[in-house]
NUNU-775788 format. One line per 4 residues: number of its first residue (from 1); their letters; for each residue x, y, z of C-alpha. Coordinates in steps of 0.5 Angstrom, whole numbers. Layout:
N
NUM> A> X Y Z ~ ...
END
This chain:
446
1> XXXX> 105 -64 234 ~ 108 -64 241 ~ 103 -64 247 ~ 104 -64 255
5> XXXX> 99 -67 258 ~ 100 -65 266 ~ 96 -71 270 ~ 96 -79 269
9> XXXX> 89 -80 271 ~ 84 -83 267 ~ 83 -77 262 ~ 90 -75 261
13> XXXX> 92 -83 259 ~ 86 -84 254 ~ 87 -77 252 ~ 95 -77 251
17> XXXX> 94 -84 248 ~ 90 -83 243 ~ 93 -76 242 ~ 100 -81 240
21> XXXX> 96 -86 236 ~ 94 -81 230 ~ 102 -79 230 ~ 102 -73 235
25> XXXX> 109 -73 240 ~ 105 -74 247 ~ 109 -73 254 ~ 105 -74 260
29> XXXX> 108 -71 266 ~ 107 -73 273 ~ 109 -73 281 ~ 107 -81 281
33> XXXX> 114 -84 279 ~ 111 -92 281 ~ 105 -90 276 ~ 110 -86 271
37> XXXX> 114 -93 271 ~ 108 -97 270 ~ 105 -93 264 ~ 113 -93 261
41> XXXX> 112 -102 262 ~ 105 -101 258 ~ 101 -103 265 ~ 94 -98 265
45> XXXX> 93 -97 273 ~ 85 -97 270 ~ 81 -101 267 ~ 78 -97 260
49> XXXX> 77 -103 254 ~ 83 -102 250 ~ 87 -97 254 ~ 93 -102 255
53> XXXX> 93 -103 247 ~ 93 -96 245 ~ 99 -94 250 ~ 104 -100 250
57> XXXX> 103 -99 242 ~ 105 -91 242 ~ 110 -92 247 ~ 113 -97 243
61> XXXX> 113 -94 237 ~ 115 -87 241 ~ 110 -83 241 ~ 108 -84 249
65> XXXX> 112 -82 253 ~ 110 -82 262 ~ 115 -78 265 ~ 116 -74 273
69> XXXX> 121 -69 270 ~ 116 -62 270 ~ 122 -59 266 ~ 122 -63 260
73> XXXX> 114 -62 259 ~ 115 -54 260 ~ 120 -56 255 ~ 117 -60 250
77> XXXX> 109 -58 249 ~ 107 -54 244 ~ 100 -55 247 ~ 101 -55 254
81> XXXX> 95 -60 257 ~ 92 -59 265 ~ 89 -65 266 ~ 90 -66 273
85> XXXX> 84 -68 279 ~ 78 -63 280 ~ 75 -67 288 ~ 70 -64 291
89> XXXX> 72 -59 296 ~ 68 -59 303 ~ 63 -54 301 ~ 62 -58 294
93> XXXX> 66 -53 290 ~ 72 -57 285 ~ 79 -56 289 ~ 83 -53 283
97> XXXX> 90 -53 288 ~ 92 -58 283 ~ 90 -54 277 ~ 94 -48 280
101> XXXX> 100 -52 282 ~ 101 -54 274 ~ 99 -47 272 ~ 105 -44 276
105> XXXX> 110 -49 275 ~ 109 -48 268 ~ 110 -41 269 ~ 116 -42 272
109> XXXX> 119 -45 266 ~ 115 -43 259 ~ 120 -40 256 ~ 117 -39 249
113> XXXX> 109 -39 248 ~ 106 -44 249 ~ 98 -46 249 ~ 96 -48 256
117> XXXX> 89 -52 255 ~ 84 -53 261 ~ 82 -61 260 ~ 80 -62 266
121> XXXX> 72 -61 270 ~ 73 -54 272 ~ 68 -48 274 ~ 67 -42 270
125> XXXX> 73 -38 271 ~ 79 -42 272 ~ 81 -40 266 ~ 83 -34 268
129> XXXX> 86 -36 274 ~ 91 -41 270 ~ 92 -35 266 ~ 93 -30 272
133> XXXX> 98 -36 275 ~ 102 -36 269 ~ 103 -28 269 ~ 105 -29 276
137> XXXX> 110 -34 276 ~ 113 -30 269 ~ 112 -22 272 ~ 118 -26 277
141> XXXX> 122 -28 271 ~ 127 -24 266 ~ 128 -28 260 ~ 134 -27 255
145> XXXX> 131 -31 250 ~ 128 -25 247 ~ 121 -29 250 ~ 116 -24 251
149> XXXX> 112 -28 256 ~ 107 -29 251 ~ 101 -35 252 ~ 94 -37 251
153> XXXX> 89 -41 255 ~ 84 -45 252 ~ 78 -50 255 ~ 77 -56 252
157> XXXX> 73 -61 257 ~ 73 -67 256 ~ 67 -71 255 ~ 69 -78 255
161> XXXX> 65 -85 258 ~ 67 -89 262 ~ 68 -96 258 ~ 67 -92 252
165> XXXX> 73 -87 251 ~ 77 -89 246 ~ 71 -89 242 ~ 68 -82 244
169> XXXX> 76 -79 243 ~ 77 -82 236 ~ 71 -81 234 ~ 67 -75 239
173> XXXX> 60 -72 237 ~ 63 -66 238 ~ 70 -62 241 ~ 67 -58 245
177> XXXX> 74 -51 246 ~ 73 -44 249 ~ 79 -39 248 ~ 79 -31 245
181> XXXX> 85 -31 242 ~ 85 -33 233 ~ 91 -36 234 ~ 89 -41 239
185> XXXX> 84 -43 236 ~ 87 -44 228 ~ 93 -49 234 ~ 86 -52 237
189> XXXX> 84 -53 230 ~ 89 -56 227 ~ 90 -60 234 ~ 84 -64 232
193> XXXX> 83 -64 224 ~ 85 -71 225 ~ 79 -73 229 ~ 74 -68 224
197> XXXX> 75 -71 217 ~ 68 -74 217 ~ 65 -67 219 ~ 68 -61 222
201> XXXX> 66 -63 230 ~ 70 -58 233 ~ 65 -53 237 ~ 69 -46 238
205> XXXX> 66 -41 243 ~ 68 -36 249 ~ 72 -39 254 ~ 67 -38 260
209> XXXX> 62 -42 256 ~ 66 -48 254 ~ 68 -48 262 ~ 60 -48 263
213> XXXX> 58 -53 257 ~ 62 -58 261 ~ 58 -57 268 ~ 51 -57 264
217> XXXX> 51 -63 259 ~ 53 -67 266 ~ 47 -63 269 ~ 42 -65 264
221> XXXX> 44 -72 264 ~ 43 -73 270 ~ 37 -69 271 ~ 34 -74 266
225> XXXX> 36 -80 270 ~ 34 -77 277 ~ 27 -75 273 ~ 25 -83 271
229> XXXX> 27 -85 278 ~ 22 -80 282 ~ 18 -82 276 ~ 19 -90 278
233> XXXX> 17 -88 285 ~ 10 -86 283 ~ 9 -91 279 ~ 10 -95 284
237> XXXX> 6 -92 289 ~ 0 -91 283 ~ 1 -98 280 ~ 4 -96 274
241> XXXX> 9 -100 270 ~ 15 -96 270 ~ 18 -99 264 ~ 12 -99 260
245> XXXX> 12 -91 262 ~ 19 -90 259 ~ 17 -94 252 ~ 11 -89 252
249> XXXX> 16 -83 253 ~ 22 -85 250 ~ 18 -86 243 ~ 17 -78 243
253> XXXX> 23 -76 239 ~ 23 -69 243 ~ 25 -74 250 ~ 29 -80 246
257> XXXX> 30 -86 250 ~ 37 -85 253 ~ 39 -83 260 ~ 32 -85 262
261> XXXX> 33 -93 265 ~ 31 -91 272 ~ 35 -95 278 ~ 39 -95 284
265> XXXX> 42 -88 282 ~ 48 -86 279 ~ 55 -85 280 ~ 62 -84 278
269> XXXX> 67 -79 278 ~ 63 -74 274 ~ 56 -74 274 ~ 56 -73 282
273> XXXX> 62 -68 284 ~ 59 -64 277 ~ 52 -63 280 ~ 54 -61 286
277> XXXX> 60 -57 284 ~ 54 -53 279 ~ 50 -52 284 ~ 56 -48 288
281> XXXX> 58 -45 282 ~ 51 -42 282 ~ 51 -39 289 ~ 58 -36 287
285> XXXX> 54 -30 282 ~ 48 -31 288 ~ 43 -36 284 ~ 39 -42 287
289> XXXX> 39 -47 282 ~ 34 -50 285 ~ 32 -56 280 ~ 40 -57 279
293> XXXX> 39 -59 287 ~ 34 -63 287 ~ 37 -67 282 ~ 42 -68 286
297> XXXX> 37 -70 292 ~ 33 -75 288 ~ 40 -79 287 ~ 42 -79 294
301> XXXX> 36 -82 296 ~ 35 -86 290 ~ 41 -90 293 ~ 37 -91 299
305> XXXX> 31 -95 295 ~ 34 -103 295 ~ 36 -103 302 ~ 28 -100 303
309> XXXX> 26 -105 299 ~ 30 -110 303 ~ 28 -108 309 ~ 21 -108 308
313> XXXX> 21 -116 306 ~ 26 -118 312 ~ 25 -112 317 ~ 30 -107 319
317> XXXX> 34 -113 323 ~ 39 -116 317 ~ 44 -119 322 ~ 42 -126 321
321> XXXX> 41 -124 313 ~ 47 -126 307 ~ 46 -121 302 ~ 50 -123 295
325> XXXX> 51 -116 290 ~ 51 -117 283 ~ 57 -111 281 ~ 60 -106 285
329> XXXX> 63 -102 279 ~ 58 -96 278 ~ 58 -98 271 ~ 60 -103 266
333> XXXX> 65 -104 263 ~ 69 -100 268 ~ 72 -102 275 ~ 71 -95 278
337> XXXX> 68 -95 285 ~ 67 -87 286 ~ 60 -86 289 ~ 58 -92 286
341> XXXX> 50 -94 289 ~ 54 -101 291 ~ 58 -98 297 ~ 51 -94 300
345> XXXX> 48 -101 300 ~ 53 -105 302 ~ 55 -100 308 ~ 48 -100 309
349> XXXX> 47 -106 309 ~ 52 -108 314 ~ 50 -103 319 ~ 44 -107 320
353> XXXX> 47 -113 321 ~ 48 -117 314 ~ 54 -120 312 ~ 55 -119 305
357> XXXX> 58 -124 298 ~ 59 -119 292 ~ 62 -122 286 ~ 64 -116 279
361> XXXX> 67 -118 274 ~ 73 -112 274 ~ 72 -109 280 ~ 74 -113 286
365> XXXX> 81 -110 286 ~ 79 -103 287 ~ 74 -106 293 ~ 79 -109 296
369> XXXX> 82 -103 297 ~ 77 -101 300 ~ 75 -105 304 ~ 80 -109 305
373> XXXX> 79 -115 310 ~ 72 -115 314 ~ 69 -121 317 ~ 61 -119 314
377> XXXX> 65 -119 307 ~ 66 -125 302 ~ 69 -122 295 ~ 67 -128 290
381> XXXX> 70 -130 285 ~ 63 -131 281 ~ 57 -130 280 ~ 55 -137 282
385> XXXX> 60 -137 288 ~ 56 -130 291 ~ 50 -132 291 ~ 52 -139 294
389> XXXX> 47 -139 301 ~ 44 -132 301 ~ 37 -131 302 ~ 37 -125 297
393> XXXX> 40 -122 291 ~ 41 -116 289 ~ 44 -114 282 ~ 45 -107 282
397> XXXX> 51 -106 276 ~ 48 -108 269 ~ 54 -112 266 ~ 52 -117 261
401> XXXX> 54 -123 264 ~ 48 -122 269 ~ 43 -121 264 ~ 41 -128 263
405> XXXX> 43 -132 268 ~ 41 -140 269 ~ 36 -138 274 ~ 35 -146 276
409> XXXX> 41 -146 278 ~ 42 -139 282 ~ 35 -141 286 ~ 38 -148 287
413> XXXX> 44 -145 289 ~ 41 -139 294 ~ 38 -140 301 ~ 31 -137 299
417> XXXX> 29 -134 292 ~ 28 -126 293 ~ 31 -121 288 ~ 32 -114 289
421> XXXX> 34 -112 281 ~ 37 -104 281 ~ 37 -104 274 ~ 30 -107 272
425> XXXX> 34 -113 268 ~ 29 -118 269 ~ 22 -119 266 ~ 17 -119 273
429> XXXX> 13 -125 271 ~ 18 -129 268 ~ 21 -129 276 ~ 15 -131 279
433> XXXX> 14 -137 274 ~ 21 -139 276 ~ 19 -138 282 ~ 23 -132 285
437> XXXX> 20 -126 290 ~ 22 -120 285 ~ 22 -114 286 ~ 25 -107 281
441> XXXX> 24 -100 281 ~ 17 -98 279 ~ 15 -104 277 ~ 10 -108 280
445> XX> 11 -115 284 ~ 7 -120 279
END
């Protein structure tokens, strides 16, 4: 099948990409002429494992092709794939400006019918202003074709992690699409065949709530996340041990244990823009969605947690403290830094005076562009070279190679043995054997 995909990002390279490697015809269209020829050369702007493989492998083989021409795409795709951004607009709300752009320039060119598929994160109701669009730009036409200005639109949100996304495309637990056109949903049936062949994981339904699913699945694991970490403040508060509390609850197959580490908060392109964007999507039909909120607010606040604990072991004074911090991507096996817990710490940190030695092991370039050149910031090339004497250490992204490290060595290395753990990676009794201050999230110091 031919596919355009509108959008060069993240979701729209995995997706035309492994949409290429099961023998589909793939375009991928975008403004950026630098990165379109990037791509074309098999260079991957982003870090996602196996990424550059899939896309040199499907543009050599010429079923991937990156390209600034809008005309070809309109052209070339049956499927018609929006994956453009979605940031948060001042109010919380997601900027469709760039969905809508695509829409109407496909309305301007679509001279045949063509299935338009929302991929992007959007709100209930996008859809039917894409659609809206498209009728706009074609009403402004005559076609002598016989075209009867017929289209379809679907939503098919993503539901992709970073560090994991080929996997979760190739094989996804489930494909979630709304449309309300039969011969739309035989297309996105067909479409995705390849990636059902075990059991049929595509999940059809009505197009608003297939645009709500996307927003309540992100909701929900981020209410699990926000939930342990006010539960983890408690505990430490009481003298409870938080991680003998998530081994008690996680065992009850109702609860289960993913998504309930707590830590220094969570970050990303997506949990943090969804929450807020379905927060206003609610007081868009006048509803509170008050426990949505506080979700939202427990996480801000839990980025704040190290610095507090910092704080309370050195003073509120940090000016003649060096800090070293363990990853700076949100997560593993990404270099994403949207919204990562790292960059309220450290900007915090310097605003009290510290100066900052950090060490990732994907995430130093994106850091850079950051923050480029700073007096109070050494980017190291190790994670021994970050905590080459620094009175603290600070892990806050839980990459393996920081899970056993030779501890003799990083205390001999370090100007004063204290540890600020975000991820609750170490065990607090075999830290102060080794002689460290230790300190976690709801944990108690040995």
């Amino acid at each position: 099948m031919n596919l355009t995909i509108y959008g060069s990002g993240y979701v729209g390279i995995v997706t035309g990409a492994c949409m290429a490697e099961v023998g589909n015809h793939v375009i991928c269209v975008d403004i950026d002429a630098q990165k379109v020829e990037s791509l074309n050369n098999g260079i991957v702007p982003i870090h996602e494992p196996g990424l550059d493989e899939l896309v040199r492998r499907n543009c050599a083989a010429g079923r991937l092709q990156f390209t600034t021409d809008f005309d070809l795409g309109v052209r070339h795709g049956l499927f018609q794939f929006i994956s453009v951004g979605t940031p948060p607009d001042e109010d919380g709300s997601a900027d469709l400006k760039h969905v809508l752009a695509v829409a109407r320039s496909i309305g301007e060119r679509i001279d045949e019918y063509k299935l338009i598929v929302d991929k992007s994160t959007v709100p209930v109701g996008t859809a039917a202003k894409v659609s809206a669009a498209i009728s706009a730009a074609i009403a402004k036409r005559s076609f002598d074709n016989g075209y009867d200005g017929t289209f379809d639109v679907a939503a098919n949100p993503e539901f992709l992690k970073e560090g994991a996304a080929i996997d979760d495309f190739m094989k996804p637990d489930r494909i979630i699409c709304g449309t309300d056109n039969p011969k739309a949903a035989e297309l996105i049936k067909a479409l995705y065949e390849p990636f059902s062949r075990n059991h049929d994981k595509l999940i059809l339904m009505d197009i608003p709530s297939a645009e709500l699913t996307k927003y309540a699945a992100n909701g929900m694991l981020a209410t699990k996340i926000s939930f342990m970490n006010e539960i983890s403040n408690l505990a430490e508060r009481c003298g409870a041990d938080i991680e003998q509390v998530r081994i008690g609850i996680g065992s009850d197959p109702r609860i289960g244990y993913q998504f309930i580490y707590p830590g220094c908060g969570y970050g990303g392109s997506c949990f943090p823009k969804d929450v807020t964007a379905l927060v206003h999507s609610a007081k868009q039909v006048d509803y509170d969605a008050e426990l949505i909120r506080a979700v939202e607010n427990v996480n801000r606040r839990q980025k704040e947690v190290l610095l507090g604990k910092i704080q309370k072991h050195f003073g509120d004074d940090l000016s003649d403290l060096t800090i070293a911090v363990w990853g700076l991507a949100f997560k593993p096996k990404t270099d994403d830094m949207r919204e990562a817990p790292s960059r309220v710490l450290m900007e915090a940190a310097w605003d009290a005076g510290a100066k900052i030695r950090a060490y990732d092991p994907e995430a130093m370039a994106e850091t850079k562009r950051i923050y480029g050149d700073r007096k109070d910031f050494t980017l190291c090339d190790s994670a021994s070279e970050a905590v080459a004497g620094a009175d603290a250490l600070v892990l806050i992204t839980e990459w393996q190679e920081f899970r056993s490290p030779d501890f003799a060595a990083v205390k001999e290395l370090m100007s004063q043995p204290v540890i600020f753990d975000g991820r609750n990676i170490y065990d607090p009794a075999t830290m102060a054997r080794l002689g460290f201050t230790y300190y976690a999230i709801g944990r108690q110091t040995p």
